[in-house]
OpenMM code with the backbone's topology and positions (N, CA, C; nanometers):
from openmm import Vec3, app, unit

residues = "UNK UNK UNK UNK UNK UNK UNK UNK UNK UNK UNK UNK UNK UNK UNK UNK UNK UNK UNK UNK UNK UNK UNK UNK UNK UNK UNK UNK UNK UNK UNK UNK UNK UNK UNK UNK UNK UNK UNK UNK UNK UNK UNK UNK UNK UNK UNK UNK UNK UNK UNK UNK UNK UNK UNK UNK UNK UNK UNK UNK UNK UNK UNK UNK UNK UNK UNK UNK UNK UNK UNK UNK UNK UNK UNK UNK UNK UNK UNK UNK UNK UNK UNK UNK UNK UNK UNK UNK UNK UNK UNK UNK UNK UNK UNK UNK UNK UNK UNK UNK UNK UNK UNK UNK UNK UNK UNK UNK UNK".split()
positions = [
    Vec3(-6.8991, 1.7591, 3.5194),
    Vec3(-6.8326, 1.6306, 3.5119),
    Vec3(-6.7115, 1.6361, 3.4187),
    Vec3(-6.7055, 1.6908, 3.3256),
    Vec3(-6.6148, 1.6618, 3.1751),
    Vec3(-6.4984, 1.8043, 3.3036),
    Vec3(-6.5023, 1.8975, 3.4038),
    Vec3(-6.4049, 1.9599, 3.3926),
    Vec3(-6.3217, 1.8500, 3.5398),
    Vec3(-6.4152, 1.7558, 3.6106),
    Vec3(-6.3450, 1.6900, 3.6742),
    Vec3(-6.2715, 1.5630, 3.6134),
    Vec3(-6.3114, 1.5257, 3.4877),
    Vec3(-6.2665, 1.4336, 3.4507),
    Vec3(-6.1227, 1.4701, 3.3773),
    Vec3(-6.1322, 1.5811, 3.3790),
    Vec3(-5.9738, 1.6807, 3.2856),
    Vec3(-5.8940, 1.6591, 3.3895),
    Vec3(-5.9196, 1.7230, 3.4714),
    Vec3(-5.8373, 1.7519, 3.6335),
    Vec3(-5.7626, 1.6085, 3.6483),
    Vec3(-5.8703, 1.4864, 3.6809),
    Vec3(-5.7836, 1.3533, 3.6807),
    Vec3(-5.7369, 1.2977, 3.5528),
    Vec3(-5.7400, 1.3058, 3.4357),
    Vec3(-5.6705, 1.2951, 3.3442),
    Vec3(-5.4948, 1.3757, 3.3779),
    Vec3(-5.5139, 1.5293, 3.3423),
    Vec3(-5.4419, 1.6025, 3.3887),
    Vec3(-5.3341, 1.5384, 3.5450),
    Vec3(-5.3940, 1.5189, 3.6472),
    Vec3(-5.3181, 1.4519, 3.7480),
    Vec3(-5.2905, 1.3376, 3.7264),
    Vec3(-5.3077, 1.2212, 3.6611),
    Vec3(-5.2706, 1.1321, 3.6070),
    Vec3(-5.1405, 1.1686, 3.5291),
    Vec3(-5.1618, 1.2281, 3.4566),
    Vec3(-5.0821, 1.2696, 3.3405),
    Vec3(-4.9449, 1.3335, 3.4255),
    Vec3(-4.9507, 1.4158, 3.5126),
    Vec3(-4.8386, 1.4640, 3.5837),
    Vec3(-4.7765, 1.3619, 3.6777),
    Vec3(-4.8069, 1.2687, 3.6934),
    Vec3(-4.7883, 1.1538, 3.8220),
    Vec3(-4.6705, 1.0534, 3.7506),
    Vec3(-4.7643, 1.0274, 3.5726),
    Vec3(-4.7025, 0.9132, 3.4841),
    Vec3(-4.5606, 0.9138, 3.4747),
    Vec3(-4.5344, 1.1115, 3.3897),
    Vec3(-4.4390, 1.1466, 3.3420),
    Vec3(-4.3745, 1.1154, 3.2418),
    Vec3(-4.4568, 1.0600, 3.1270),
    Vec3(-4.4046, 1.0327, 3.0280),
    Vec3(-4.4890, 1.0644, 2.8729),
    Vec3(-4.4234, 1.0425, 2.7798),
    Vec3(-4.4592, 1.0899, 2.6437),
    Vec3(-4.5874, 1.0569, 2.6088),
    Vec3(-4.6016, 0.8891, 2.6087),
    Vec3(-4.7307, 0.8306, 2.6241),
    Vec3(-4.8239, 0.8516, 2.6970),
    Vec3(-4.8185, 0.9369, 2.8059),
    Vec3(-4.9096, 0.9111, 2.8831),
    Vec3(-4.9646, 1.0990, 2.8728),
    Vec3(-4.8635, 1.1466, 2.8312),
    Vec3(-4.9022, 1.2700, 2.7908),
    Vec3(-5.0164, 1.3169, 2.6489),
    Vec3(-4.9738, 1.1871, 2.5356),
    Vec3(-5.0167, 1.1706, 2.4360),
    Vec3(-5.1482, 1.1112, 2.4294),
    Vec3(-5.1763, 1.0658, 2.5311),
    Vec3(-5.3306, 1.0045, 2.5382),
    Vec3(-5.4254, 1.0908, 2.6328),
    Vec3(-5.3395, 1.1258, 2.7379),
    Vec3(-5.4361, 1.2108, 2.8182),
    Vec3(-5.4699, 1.2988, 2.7432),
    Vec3(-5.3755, 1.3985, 2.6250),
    Vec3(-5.4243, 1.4981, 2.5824),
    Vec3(-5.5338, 1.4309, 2.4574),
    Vec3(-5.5431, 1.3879, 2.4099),
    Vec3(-5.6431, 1.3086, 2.2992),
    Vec3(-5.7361, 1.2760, 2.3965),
    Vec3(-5.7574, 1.2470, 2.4859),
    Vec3(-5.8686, 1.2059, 2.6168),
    Vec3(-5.9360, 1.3573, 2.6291),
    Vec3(-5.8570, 1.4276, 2.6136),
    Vec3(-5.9044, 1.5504, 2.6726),
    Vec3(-5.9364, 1.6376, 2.5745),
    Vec3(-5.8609, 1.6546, 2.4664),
    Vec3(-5.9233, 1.6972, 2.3305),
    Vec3(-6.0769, 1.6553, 2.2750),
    Vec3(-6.1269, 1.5507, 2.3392),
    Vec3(-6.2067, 1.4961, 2.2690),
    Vec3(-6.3612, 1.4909, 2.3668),
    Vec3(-6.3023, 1.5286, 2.4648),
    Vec3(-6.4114, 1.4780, 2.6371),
    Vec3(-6.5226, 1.5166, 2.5548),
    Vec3(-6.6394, 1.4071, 2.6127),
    Vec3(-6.7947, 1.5011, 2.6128),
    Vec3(-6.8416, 1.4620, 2.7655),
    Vec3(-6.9798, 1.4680, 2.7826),
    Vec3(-6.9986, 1.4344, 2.9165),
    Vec3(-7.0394, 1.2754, 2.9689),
    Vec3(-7.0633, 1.2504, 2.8441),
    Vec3(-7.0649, 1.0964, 2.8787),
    Vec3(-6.9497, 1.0063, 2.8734),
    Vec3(-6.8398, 1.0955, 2.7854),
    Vec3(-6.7259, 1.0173, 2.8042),
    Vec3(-6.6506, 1.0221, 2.9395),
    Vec3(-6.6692, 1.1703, 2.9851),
    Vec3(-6.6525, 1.1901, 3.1300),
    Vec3(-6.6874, 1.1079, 3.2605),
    Vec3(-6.7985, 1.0814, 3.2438),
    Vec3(-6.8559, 0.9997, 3.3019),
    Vec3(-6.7960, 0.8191, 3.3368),
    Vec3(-6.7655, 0.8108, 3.2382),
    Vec3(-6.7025, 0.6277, 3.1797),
    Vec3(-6.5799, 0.7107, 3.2844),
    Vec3(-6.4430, 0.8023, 3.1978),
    Vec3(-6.3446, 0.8276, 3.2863),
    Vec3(-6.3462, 0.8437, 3.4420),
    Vec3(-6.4009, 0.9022, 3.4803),
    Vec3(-6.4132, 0.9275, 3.6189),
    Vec3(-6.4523, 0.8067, 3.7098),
    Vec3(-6.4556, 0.7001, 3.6370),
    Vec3(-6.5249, 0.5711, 3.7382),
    Vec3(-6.3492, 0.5217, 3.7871),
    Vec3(-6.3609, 0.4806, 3.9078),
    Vec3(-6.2580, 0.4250, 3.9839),
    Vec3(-6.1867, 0.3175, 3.9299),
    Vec3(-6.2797, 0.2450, 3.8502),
    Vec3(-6.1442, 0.1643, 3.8246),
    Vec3(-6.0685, 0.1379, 3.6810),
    Vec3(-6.1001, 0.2746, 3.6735),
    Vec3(-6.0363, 0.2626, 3.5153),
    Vec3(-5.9058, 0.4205, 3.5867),
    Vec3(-5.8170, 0.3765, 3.5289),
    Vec3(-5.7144, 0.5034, 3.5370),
    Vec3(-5.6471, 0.5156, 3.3928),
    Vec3(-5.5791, 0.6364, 3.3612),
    Vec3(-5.4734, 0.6155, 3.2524),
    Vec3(-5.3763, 0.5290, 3.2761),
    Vec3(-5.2894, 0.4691, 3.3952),
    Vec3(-5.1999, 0.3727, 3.4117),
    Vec3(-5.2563, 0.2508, 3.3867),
    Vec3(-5.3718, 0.2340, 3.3672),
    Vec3(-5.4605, 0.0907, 3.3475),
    Vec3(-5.4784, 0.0764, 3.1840),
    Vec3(-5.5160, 0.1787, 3.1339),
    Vec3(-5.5248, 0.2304, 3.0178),
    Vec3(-5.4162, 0.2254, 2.9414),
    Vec3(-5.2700, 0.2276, 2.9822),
    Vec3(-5.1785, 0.1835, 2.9334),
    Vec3(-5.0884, 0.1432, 2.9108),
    Vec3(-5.1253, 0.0173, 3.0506),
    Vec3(-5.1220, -0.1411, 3.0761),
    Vec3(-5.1613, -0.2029, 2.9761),
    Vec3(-5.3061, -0.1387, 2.9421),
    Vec3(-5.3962, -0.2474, 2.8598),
    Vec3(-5.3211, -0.1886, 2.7037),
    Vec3(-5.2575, -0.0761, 2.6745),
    Vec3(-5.2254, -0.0671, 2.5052),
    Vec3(-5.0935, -0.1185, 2.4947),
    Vec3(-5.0127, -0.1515, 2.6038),
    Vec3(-4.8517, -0.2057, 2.5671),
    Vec3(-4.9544, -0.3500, 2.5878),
    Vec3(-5.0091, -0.4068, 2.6434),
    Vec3(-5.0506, -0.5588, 2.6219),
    Vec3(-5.0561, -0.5508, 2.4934),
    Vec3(-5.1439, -0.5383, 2.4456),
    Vec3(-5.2248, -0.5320, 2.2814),
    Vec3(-5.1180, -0.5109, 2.2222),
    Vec3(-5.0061, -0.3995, 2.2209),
    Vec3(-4.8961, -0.3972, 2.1693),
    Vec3(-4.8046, -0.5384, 2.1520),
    Vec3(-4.7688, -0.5241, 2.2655),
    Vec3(-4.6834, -0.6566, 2.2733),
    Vec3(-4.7307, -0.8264, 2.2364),
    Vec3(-4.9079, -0.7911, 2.1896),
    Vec3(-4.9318, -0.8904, 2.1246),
    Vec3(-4.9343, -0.9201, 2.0444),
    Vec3(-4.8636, -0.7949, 1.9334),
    Vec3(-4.8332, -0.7692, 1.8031),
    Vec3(-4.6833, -0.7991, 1.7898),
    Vec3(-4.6341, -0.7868, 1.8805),
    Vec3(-4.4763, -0.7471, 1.8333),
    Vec3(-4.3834, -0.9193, 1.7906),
    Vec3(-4.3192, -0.8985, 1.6751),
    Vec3(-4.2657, -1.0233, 1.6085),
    Vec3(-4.1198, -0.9393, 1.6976),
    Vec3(-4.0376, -1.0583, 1.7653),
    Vec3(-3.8747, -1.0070, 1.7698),
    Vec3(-3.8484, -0.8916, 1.8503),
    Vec3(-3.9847, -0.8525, 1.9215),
    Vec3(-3.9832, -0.7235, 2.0371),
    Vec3(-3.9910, -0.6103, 1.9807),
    Vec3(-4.0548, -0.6421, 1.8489),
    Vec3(-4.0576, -0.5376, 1.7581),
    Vec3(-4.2170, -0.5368, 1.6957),
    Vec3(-4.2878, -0.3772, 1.7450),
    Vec3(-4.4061, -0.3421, 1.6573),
    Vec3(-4.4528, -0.1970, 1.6277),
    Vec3(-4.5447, -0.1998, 1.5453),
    Vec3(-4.5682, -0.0958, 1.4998),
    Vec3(-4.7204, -0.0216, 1.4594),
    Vec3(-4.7657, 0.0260, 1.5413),
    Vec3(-4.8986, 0.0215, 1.5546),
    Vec3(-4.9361, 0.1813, 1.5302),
    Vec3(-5.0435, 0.2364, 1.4661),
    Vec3(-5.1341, 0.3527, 1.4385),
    Vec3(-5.1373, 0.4060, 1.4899),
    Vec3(-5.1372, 0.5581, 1.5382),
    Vec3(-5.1747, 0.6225, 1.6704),
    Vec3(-5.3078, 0.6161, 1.6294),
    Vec3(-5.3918, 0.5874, 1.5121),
    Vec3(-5.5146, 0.6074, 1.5367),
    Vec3(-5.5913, 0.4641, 1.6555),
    Vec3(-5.4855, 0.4048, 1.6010),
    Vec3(-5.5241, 0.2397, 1.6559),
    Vec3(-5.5114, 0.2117, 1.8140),
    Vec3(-5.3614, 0.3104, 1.8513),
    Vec3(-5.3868, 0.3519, 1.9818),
    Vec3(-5.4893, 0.4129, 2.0686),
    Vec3(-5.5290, 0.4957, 2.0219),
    Vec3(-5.6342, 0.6007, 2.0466),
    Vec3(-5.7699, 0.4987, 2.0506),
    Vec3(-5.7699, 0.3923, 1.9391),
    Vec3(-5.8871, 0.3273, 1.9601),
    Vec3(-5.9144, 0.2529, 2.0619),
    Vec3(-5.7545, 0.1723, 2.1458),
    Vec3(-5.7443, 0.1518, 2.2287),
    Vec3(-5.7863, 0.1531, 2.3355),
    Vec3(-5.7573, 0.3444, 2.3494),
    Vec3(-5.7561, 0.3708, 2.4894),
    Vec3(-5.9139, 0.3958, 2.4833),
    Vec3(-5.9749, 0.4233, 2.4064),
    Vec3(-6.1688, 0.4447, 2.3677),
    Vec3(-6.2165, 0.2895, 2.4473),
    Vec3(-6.1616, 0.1952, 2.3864),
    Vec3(-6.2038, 0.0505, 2.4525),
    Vec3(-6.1669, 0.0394, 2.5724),
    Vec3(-6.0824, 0.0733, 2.6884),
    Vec3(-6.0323, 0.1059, 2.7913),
    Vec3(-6.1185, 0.1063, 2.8706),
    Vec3(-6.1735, 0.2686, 2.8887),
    Vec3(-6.2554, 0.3445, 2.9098),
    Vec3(-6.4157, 0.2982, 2.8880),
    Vec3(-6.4078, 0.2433, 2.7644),
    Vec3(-6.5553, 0.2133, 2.7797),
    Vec3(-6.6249, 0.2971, 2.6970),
    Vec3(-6.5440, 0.4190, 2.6047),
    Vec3(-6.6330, 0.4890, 2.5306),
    Vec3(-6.5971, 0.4476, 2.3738),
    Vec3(-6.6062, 0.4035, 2.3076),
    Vec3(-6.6051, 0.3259, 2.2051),
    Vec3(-6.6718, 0.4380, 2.1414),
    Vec3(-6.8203, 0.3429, 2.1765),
    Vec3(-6.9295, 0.4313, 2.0948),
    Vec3(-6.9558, 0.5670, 2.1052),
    Vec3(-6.9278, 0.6188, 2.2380),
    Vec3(-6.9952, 0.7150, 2.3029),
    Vec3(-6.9237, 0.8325, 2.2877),
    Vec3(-6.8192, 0.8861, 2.2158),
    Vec3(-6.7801, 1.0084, 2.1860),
    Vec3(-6.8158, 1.0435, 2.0375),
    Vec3(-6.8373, 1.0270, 1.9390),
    Vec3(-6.8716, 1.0614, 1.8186),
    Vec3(-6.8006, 1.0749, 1.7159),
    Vec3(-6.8504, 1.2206, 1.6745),
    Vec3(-6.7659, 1.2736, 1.5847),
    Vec3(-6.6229, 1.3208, 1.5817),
    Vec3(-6.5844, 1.3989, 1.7020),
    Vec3(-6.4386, 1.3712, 1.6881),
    Vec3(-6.3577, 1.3168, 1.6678),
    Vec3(-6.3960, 1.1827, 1.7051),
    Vec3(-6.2869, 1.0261, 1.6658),
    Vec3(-6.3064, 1.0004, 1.5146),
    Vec3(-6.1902, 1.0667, 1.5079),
    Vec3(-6.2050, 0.9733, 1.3268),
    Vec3(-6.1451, 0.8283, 1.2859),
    Vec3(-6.2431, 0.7938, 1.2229),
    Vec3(-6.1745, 0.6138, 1.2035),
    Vec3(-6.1215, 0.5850, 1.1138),
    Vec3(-5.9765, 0.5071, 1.1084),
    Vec3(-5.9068, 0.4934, 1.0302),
    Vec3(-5.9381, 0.3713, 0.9364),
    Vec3(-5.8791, 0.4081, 0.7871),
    Vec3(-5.9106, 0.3866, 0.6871),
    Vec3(-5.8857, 0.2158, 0.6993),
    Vec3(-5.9600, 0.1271, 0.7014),
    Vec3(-5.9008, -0.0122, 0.7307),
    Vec3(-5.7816, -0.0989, 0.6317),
    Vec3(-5.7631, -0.0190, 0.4955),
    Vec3(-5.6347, -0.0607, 0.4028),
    Vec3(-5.5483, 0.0135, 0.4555),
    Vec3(-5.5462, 0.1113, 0.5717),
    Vec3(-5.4018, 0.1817, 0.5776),
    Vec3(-5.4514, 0.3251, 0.4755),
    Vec3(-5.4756, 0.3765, 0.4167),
    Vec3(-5.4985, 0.4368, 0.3374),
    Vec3(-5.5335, 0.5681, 0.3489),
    Vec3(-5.5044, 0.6819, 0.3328),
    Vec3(-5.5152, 0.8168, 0.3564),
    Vec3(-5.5701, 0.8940, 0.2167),
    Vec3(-5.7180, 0.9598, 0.2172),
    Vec3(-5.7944, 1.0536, 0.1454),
    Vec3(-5.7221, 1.1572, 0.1534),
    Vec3(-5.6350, 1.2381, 0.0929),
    Vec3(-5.5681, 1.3216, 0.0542),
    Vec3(-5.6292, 1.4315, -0.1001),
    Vec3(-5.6734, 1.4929, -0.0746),
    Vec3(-5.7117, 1.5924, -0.2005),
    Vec3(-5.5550, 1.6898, -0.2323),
    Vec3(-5.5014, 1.6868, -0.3732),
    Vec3(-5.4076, 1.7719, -0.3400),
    Vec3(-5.4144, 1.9325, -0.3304),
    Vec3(-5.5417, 1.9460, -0.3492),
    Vec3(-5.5838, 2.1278, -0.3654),
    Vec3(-5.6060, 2.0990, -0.1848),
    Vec3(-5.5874, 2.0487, -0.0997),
    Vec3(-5.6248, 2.0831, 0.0208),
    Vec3(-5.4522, 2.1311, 0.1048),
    Vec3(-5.3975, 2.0940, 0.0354),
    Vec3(-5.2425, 2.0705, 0.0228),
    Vec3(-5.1755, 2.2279, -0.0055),
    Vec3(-5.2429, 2.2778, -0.0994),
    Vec3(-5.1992, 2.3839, -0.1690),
    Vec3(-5.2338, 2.5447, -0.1227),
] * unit.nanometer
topology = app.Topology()
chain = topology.addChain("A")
for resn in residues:
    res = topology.addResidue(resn, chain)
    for name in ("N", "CA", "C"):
        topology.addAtom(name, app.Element.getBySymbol(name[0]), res)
């Protein structure tokens, strides 16, 4: 399941032709398990639906046609989309809700 759900990600992704749509399929696909596979592969969810639904949410932010949103926040997005929220795990890391980045500087060095 998770190598057919690449394939239509992947063909999605070549159809879109664009930055965004490159940028999520590959985070879709970086991250697949088989249950997330599963949610993807259902008919009526596509990546063009998927991001329909993140310029909405976008544009329900934007003051003056202007916004500015997280790629983590995107990414959370496209998880709600899909339907896997819960269902991928550990790979999804969740962002810090002040904005805020754990930085050690010996990790740096």
């Amino acid at each position: 399941m998770i190598t057919d759900a690449i394939v239509k990600i992947t063909n999605e992704v070549n159809s879109i032709k664009s930055d965004h749509a490159q940028k999520i399929g590959e985070y879709l696909i970086d991250h697949m398990t088989e249950e997330a596979a599963a949610l993807i592969m259902k008919e009526s969810k596509s990546l063009e639906g998927c991001i329909a639904s993140i310029v909405k949410k976008a544009r329900s932010r934007a003051i003056k046609n202007c916004a500015v949103i997280e790629d983590s926040e995107v990414y959370a997005w496209a998880r709600e989309y899909y339907d896997i929220e819960n269902m991928i795990g550990q790979p999804f890391a969740k962002s810090d809700p002040a904005g805020k980045m754990n930085v050690d500087l010996a990790d740096l060095l």
